[in-house]
C-alpha positions in Angstrom: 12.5 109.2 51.3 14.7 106.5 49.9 15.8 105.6 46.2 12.8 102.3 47.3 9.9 104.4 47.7 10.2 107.2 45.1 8.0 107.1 41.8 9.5 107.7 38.6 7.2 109.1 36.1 9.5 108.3 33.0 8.2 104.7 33.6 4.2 105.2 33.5 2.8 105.9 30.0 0.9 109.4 30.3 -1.4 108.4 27.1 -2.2 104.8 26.8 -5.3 103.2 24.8 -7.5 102.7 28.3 -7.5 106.9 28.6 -7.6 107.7 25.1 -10.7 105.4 25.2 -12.2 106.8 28.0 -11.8 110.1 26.8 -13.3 109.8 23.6 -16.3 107.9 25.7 -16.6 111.0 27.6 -16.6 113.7 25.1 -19.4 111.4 23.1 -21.7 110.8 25.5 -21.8 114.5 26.5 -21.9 115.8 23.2 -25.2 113.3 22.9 -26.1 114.3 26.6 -26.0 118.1 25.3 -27.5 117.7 21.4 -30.8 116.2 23.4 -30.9 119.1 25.8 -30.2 121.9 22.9 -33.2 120.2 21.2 -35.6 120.3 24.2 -34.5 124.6 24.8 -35.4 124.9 20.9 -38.1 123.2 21.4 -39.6 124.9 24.8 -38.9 127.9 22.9 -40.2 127.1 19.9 -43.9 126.3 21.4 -43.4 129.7 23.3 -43.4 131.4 20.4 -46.0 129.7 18.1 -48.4 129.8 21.1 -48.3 133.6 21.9 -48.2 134.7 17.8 -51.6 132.3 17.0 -53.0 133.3 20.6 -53.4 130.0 21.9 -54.4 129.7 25.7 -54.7 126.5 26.4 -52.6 125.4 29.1 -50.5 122.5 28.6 -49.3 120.2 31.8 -46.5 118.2 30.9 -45.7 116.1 33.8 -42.6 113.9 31.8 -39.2 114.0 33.0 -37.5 115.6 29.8 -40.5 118.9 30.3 -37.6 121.7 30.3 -39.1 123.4 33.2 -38.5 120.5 35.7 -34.9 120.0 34.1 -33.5 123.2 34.7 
């Protein structure tokens, strides 16, 4: 390996703007990603609860794409 093809790393900036922006990006969409899903358990659990203590029997079919049971 010749003084030509080595890489110093004193040269490349370890924290520029372009991965402090895409980290912030990250850690906000999750946090929204995870918020929604916390609010669907509570929810699923919520209904689970309020239907057995009233003795409700009714069967509910939830065929969407945010139904808890099909996300997990």
């Amino acid at each position: 390996m010749t003084f030509a093809t080595t890489y110093c790393y004193g040269d490349r900036k370890i924290l520029d703007l372009k991965t402090l922006l895409d980290a912030i990006r990250f850690i906000i969409v999750n946090s929204i990603l995870a918020f929604i899903f916390l609010f669907l358990t509570v929810e699923e659990f919520d209904w689970a609860i309020f239907s057995s203590r009233d003795g409700i029997t009714d069967k509910v079919v939830d065929e969407t794409s945010w139904n808890i049971k099909t996300l997990i």
